[in-house]
ChimeraX commands (.cxc) that place a marker at each C-alpha (Angstrom):
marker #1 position 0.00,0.00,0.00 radius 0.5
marker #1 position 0.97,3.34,-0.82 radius 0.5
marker #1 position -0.09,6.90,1.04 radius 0.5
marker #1 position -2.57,7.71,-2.29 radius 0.5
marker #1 position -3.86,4.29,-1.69 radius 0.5
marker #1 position -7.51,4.39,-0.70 radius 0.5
marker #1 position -7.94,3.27,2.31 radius 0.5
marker #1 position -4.68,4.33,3.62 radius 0.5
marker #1 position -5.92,8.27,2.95 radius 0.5
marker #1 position -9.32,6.78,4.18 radius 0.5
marker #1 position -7.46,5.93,7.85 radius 0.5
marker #1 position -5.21,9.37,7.73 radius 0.5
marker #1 position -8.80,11.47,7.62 radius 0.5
marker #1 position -10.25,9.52,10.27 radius 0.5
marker #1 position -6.94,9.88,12.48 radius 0.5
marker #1 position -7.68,13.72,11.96 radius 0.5
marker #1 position -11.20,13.45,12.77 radius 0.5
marker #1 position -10.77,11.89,15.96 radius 0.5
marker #1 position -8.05,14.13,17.18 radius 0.5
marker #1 position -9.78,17.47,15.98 radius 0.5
marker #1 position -12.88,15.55,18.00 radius 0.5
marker #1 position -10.78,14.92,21.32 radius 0.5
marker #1 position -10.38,17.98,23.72 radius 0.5
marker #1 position -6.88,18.55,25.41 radius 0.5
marker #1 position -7.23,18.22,28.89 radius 0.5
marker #1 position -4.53,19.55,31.43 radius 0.5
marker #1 position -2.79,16.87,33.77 radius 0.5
marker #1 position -4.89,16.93,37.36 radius 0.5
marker #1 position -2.07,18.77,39.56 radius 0.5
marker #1 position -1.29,21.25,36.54 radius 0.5
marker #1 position -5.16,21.79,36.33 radius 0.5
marker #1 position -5.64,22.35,40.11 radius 0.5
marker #1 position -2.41,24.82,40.01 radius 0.5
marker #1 position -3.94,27.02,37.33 radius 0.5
marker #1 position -6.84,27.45,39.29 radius 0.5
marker #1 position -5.10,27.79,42.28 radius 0.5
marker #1 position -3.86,31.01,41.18 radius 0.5
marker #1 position -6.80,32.37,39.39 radius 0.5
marker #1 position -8.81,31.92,42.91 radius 0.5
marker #1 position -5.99,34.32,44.67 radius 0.5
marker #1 position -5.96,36.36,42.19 radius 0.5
marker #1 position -9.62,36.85,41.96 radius 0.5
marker #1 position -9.50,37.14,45.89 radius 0.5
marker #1 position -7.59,39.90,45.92 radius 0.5
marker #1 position -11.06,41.71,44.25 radius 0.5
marker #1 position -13.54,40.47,45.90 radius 0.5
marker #1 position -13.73,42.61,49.20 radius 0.5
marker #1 position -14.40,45.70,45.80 radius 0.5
marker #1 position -17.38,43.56,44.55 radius 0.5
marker #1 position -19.79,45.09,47.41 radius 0.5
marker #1 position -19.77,46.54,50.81 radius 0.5
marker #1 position -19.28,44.04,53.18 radius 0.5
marker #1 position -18.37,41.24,50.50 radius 0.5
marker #1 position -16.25,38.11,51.81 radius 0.5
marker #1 position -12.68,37.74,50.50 radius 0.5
marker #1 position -13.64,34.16,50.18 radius 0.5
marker #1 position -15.80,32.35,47.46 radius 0.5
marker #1 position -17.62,34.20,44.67 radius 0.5
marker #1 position -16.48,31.98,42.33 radius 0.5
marker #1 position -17.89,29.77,39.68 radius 0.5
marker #1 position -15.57,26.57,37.22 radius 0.5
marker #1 position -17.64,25.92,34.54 radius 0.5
marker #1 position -16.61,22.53,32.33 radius 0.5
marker #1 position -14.23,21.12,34.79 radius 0.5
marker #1 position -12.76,18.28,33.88 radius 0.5
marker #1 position -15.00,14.71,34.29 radius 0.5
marker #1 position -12.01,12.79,36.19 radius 0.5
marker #1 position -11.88,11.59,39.60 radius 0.5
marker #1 position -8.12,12.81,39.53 radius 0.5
marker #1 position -9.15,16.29,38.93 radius 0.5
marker #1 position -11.37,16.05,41.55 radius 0.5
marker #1 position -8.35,14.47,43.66 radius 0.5
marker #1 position -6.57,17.53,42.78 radius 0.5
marker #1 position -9.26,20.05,43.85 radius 0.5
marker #1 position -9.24,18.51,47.15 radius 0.5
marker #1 position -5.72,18.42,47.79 radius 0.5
marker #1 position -5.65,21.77,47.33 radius 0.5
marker #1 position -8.35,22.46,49.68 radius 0.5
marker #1 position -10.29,24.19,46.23 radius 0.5
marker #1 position -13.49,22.52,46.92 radius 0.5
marker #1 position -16.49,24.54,46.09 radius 0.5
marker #1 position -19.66,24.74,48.33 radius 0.5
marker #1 position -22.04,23.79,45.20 radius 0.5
marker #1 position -21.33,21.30,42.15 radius 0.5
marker #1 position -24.11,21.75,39.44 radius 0.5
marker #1 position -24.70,19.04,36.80 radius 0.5
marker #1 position -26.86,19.91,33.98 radius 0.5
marker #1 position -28.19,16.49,32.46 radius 0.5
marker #1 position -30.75,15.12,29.92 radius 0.5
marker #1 position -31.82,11.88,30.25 radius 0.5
marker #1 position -35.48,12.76,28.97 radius 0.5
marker #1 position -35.87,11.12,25.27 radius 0.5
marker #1 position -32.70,10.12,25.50 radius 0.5
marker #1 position -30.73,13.38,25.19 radius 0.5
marker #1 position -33.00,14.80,22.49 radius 0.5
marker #1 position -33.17,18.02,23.71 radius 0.5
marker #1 position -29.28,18.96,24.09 radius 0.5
marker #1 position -28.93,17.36,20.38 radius 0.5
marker #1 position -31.22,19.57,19.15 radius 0.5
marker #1 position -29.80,22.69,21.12 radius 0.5
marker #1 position -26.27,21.47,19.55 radius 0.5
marker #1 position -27.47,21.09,16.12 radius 0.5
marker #1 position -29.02,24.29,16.01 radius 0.5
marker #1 position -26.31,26.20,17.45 radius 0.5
marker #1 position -23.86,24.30,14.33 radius 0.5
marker #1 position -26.68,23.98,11.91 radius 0.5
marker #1 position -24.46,25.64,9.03 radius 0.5
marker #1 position -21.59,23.06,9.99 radius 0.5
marker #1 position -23.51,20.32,10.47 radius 0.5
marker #1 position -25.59,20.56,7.44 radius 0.5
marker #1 position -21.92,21.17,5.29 radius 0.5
marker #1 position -20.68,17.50,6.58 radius 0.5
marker #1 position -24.25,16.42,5.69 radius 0.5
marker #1 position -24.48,17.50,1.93 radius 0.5
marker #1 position -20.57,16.82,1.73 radius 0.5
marker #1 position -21.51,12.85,2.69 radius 0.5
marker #1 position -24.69,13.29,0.24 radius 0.5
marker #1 position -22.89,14.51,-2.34 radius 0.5
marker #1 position -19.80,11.74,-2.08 radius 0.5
marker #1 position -22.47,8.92,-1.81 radius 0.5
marker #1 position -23.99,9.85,-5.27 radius 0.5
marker #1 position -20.81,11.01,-7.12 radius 0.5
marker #1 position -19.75,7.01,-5.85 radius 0.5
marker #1 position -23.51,5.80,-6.78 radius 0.5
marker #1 position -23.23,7.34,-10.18 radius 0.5
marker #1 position -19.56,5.93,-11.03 radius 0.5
marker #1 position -21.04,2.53,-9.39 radius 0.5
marker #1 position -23.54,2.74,-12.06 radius 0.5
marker #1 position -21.38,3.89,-15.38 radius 0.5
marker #1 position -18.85,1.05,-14.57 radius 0.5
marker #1 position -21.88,-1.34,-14.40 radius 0.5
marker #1 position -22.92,-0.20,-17.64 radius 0.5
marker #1 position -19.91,0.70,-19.34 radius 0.5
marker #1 position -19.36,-3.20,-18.12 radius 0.5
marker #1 position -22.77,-4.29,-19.68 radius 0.5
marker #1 position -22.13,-2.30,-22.70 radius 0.5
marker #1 position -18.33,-1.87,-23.12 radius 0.5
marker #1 position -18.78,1.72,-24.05 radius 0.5
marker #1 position -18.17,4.56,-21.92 radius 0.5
marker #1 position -20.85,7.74,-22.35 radius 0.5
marker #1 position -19.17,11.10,-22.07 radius 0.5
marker #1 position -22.02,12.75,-21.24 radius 0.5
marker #1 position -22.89,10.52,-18.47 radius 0.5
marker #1 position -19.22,10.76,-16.74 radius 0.5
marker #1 position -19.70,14.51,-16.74 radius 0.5
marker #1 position -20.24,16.38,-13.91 radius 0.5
marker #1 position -22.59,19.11,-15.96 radius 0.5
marker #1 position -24.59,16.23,-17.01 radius 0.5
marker #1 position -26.37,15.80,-13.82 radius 0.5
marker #1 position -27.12,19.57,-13.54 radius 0.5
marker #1 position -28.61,19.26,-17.28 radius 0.5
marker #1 position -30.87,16.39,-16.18 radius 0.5
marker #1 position -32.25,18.18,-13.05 radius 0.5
marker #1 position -30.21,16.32,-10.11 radius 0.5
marker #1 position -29.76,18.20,-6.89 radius 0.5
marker #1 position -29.16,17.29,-3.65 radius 0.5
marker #1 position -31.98,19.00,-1.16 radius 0.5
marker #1 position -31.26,18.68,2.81 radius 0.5
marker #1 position -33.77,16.79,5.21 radius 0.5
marker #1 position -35.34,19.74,6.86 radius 0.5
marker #1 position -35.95,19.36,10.69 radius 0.5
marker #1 position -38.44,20.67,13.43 radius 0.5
marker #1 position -37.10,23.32,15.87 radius 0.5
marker #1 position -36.94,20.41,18.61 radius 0.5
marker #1 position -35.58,17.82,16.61 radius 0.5
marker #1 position -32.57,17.15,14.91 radius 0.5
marker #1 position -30.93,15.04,12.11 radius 0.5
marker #1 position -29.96,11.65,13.35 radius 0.5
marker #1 position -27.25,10.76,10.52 radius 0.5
marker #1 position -23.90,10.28,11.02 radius 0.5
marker #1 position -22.57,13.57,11.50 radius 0.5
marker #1 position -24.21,13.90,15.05 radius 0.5
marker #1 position -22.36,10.52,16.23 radius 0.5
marker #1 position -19.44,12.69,17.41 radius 0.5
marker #1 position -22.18,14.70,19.70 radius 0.5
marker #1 position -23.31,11.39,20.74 radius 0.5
marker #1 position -20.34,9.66,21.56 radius 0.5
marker #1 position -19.14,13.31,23.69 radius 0.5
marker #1 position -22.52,13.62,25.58 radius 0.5
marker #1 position -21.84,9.52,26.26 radius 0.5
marker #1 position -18.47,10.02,27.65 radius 0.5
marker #1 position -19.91,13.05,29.97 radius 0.5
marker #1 position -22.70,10.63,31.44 radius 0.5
marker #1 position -19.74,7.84,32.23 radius 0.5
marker #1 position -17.38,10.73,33.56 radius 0.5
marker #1 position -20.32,11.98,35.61 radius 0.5
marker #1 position -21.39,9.05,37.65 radius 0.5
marker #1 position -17.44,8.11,38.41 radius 0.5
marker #1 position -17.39,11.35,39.48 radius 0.5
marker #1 position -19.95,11.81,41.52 radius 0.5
marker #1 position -19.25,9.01,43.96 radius 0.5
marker #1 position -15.85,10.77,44.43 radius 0.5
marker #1 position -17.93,14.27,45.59 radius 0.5
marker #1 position -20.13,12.35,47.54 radius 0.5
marker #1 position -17.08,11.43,49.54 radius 0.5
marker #1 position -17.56,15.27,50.63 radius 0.5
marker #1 position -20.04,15.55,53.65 radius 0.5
marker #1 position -19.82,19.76,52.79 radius 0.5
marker #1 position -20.55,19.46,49.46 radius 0.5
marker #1 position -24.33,19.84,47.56 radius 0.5
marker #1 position -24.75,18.22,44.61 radius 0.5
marker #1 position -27.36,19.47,42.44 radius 0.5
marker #1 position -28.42,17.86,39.20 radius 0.5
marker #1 position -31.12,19.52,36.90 radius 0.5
marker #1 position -32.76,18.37,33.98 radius 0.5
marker #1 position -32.28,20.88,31.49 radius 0.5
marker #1 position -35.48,19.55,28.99 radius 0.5
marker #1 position -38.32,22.30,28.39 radius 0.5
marker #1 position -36.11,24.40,30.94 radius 0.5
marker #1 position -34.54,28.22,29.56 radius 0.5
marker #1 position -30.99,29.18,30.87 radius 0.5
marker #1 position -33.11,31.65,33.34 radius 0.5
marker #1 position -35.07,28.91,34.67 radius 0.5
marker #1 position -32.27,26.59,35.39 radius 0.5
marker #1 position -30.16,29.62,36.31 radius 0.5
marker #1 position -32.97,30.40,38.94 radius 0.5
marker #1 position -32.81,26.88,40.13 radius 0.5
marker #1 position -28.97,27.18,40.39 radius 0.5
marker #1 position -29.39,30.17,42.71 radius 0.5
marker #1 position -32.14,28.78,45.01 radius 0.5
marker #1 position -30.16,25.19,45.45 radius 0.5
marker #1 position -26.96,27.30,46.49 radius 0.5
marker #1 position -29.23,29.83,48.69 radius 0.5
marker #1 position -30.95,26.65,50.48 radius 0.5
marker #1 position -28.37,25.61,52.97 radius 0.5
marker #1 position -27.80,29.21,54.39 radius 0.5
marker #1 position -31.74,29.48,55.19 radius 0.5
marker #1 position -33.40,28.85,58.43 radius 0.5
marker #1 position -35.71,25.34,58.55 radius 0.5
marker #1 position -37.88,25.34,61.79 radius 0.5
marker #1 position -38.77,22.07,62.71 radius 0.5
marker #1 position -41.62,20.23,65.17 radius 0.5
marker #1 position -41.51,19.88,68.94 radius 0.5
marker #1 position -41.58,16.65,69.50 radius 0.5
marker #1 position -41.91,14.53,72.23 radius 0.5
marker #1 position -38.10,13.25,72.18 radius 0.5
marker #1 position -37.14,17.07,71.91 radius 0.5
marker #1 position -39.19,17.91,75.09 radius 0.5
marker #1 position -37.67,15.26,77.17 radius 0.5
marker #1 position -34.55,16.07,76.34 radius 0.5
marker #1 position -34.79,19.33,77.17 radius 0.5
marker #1 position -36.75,18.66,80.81 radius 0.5
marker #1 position -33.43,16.77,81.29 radius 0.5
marker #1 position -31.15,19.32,79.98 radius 0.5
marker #1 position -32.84,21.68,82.51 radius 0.5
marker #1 position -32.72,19.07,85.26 radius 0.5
marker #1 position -29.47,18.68,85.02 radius 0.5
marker #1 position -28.72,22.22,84.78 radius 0.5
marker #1 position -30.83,23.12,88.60 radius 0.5
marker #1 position -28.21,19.88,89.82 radius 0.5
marker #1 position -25.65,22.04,88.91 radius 0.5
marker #1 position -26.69,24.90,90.11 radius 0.5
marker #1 position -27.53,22.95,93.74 radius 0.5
marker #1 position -23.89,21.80,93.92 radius 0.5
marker #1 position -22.26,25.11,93.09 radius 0.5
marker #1 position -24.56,27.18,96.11 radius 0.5
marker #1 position -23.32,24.11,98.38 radius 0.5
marker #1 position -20.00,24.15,97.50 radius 0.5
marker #1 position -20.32,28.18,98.17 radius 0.5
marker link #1:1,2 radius 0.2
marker link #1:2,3 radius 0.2
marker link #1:3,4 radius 0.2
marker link #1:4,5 radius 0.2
marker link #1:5,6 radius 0.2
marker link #1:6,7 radius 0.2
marker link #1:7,8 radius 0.2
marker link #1:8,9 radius 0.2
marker link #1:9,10 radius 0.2
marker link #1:10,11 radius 0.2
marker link #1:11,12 radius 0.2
marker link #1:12,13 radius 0.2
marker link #1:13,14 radius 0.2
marker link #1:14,15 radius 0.2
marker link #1:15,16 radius 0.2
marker link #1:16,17 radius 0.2
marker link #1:17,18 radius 0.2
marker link #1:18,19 radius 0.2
marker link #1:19,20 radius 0.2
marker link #1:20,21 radius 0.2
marker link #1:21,22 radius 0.2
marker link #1:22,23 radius 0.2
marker link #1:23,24 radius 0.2
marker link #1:24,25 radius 0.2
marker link #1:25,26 radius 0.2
marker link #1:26,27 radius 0.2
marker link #1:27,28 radius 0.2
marker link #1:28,29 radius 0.2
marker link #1:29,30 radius 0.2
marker link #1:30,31 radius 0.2
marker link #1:31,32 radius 0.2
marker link #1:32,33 radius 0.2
marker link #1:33,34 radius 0.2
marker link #1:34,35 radius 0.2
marker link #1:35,36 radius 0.2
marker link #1:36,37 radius 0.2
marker link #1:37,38 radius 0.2
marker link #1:38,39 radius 0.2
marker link #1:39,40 radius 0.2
marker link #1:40,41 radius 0.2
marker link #1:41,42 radius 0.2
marker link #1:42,43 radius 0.2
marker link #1:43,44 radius 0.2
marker link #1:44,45 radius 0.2
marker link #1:45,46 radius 0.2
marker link #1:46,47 radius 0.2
marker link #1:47,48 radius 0.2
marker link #1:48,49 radius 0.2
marker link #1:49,50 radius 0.2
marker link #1:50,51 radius 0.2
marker link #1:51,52 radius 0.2
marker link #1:52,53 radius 0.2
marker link #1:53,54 radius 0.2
marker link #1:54,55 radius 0.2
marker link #1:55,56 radius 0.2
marker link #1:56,57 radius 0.2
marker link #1:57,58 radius 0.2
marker link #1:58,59 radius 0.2
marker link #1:59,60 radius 0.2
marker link #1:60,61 radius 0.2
marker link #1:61,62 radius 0.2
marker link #1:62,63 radius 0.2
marker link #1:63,64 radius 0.2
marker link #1:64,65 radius 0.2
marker link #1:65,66 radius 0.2
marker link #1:66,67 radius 0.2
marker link #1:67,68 radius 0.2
marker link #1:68,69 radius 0.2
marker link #1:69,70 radius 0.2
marker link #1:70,71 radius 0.2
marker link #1:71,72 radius 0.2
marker link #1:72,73 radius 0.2
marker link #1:73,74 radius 0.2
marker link #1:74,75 radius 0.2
marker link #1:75,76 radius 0.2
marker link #1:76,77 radius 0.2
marker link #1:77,78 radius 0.2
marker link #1:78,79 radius 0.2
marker link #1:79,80 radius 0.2
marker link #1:80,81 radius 0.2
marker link #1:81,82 radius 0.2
marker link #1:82,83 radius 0.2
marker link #1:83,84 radius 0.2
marker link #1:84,85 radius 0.2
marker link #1:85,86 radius 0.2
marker link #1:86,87 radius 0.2
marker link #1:87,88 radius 0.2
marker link #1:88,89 radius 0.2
marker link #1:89,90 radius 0.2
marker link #1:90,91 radius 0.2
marker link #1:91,92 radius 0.2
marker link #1:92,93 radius 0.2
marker link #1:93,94 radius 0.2
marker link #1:94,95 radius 0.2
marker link #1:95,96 radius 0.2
marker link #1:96,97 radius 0.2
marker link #1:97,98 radius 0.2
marker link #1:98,99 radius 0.2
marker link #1:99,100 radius 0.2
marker link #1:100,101 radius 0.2
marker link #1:101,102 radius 0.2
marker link #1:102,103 radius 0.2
marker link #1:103,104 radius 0.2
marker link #1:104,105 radius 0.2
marker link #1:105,106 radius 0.2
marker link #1:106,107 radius 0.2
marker link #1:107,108 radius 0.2
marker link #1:108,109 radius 0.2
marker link #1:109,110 radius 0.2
marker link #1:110,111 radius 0.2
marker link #1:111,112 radius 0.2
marker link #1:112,113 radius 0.2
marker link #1:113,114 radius 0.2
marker link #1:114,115 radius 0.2
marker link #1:115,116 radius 0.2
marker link #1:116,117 radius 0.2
marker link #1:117,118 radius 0.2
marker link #1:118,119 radius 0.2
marker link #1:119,120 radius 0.2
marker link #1:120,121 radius 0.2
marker link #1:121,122 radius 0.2
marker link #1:122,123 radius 0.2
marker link #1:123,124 radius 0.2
marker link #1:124,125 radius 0.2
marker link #1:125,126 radius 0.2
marker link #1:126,127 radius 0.2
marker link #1:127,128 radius 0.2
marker link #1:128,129 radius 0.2
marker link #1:129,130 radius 0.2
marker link #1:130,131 radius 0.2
marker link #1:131,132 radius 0.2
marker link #1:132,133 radius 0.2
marker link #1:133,134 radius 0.2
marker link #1:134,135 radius 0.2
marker link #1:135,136 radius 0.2
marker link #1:136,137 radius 0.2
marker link #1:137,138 radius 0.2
marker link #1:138,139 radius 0.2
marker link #1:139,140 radius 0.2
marker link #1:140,141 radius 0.2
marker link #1:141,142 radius 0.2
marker link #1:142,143 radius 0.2
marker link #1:143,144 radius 0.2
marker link #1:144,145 radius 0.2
marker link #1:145,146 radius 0.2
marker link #1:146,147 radius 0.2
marker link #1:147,148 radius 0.2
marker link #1:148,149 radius 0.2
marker link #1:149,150 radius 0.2
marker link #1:150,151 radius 0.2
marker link #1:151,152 radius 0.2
marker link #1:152,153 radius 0.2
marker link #1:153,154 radius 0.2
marker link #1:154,155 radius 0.2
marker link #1:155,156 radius 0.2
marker link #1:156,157 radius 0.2
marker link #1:157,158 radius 0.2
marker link #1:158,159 radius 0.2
marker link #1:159,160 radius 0.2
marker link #1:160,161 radius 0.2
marker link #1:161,162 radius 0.2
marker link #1:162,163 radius 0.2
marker link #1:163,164 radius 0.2
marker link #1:164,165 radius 0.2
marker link #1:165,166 radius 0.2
marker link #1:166,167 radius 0.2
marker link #1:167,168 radius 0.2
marker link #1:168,169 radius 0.2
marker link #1:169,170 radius 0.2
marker link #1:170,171 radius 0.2
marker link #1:171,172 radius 0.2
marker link #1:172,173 radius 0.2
marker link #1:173,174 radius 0.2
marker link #1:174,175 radius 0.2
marker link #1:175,176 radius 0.2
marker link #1:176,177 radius 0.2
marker link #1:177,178 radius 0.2
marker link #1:178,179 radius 0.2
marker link #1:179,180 radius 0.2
marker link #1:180,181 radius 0.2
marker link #1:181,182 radius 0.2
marker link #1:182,183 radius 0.2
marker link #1:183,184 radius 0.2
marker link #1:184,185 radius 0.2
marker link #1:185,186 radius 0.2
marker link #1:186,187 radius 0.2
marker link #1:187,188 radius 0.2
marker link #1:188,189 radius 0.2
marker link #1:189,190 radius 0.2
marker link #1:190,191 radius 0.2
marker link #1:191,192 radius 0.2
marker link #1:192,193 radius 0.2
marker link #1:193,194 radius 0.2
marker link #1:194,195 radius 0.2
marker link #1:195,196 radius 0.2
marker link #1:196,197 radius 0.2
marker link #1:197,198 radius 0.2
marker link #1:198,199 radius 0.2
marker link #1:199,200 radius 0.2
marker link #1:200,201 radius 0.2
marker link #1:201,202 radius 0.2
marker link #1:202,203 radius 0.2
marker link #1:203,204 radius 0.2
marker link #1:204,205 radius 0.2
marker link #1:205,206 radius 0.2
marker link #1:206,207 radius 0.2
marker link #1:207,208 radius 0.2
marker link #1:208,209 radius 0.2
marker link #1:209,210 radius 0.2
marker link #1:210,211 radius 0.2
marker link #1:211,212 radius 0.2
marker link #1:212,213 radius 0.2
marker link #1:213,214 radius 0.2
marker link #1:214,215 radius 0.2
marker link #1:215,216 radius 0.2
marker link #1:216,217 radius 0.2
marker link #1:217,218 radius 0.2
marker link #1:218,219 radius 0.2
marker link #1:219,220 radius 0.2
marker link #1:220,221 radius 0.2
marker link #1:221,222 radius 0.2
marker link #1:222,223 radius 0.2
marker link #1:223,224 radius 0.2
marker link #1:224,225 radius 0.2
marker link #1:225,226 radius 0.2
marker link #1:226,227 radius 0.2
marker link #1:227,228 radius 0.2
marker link #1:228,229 radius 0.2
marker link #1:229,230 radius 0.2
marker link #1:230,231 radius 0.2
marker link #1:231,232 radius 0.2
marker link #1:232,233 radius 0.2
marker link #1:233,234 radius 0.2
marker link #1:234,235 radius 0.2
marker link #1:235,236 radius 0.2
marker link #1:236,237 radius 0.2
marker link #1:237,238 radius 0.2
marker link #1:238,239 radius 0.2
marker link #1:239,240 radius 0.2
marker link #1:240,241 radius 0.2
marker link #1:241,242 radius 0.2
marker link #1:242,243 radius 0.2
marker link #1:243,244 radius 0.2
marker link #1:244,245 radius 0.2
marker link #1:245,246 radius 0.2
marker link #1:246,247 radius 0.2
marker link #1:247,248 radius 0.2
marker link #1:248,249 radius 0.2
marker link #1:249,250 radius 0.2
marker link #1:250,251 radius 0.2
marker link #1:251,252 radius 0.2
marker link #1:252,253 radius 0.2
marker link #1:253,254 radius 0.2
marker link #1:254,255 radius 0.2
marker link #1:255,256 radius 0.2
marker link #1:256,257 radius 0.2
marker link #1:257,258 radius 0.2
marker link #1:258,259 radius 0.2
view
């Protein structure tokens, strides 16, 4: 095989594919460095943000990194944030973040898609004149053409889609395969945050939800554990505190004896 055999410039593309696919992701200690310094630095501002603000916190990591490594890292450094948000969707199996990503890349989507069209006809039509030139042992000039396609009518028209929906074809199995890896990174990494007594965990569903709503959600979740939660007198609570007072008057007998 040579490097303008077929399949070998077949595999090269592919290898590009996959790495212009695969994100770079820093090692865990050089990660939880980085941050390290942007927290200090951002520290250094945050009394300015308001009267009265803390120096502490005020901070929010979007995208970290789905390892259990990373989240090592954090906590080794003692970076641990108060809240860790995951926004999932589970409903219709994902359909609703594959439809938000297609329609935020519909033009570069929709190229890949007419580019695959196009190739699979272009091949269809040379399958066909070497079946006929095979049949006939003549080759048509007019057929091998590239005008001659235009001068019979043939165009290539994209599916259209709903607003909600979106084109399941092969150029959204690189979405898939991401949003896949993100559901196995998330549940390895959640038992590791779990390991974190301090720590809320709050996972939202982001289908028929707008960035406000979930944003609102966000908010509420963090404001939660900082609110005050009465609870019922009960009966357990009332003897406990008849004895906490009884043993409180026994103190106070022993000190006026001891005086």
């Amino acid at each position: 095989l040579t490097t303008d055999h077929p399949e070998v410039k077949a595999m090269v593309e592919e290898a590009i594919r996959s790495a212009l696919d695969s994100e770079v992701t820093l090692a865990p200690e050089r990660y939880a460095e980085v941050l390290e310094r942007a927290i200090e630095e951002l520290m250094k501002k945050n009394k300015d943000r308001f009267p009265g603000a803390p120096e502490k916190g005020g901070w929010v990591v979007d995208n970290y990194p789905m390892s259990a490594d990373h989240w090592s890292a954090l906590l080794g450094k003692g970076l641990l944030p108060d809240t860790v948000v995951c926004l999932k969707n589970t409903e219709r199996e994902g359909v609703c973040i594959l439809a938000r990503t297609y329609s935020a890349n519909r033009d570069e989507i929709n190229a890949k898609i007419l580019k695959r069209l196009t190739d699979e006809a272009l091949k269809k039509k040379e399958e066909e004149e070497l079946r006929k030139e095979m049949q006939e042992m003549q080759t048509s000039e007019e057929n091998q053409s590239p005008e001659a396609s235009e001068e019979k009518g043939e165009k290539l028209v994209l599916p259209e889609f709903a607003e909600d929906d979106f084109p399941n074809l092969p150029e959204m199995e690189t979405i898939k395969r991401k949003l896949d890896l993100f559901m196995h990174g998330w549940q390895t990494v959640e038992s590791e945050i779990q390991l974190s007594p301090l720590l809320q965990v709050v996972v939202l569903e982001i289908a028929e939800q707008t960035p406000e709503s979930l944003l609102n959600q966000i908010v509420l979740a963090m404001e939660e554990p900082f609110k005050y939660h009465g609870w019922e007198f009960s009966a357990e609570d009332l003897k406990e505190e008849e004895e906490d007072l009884a043993a409180e008057e026994e103190d106070e007998e022993v000190n006026e004896e001891e005086n």
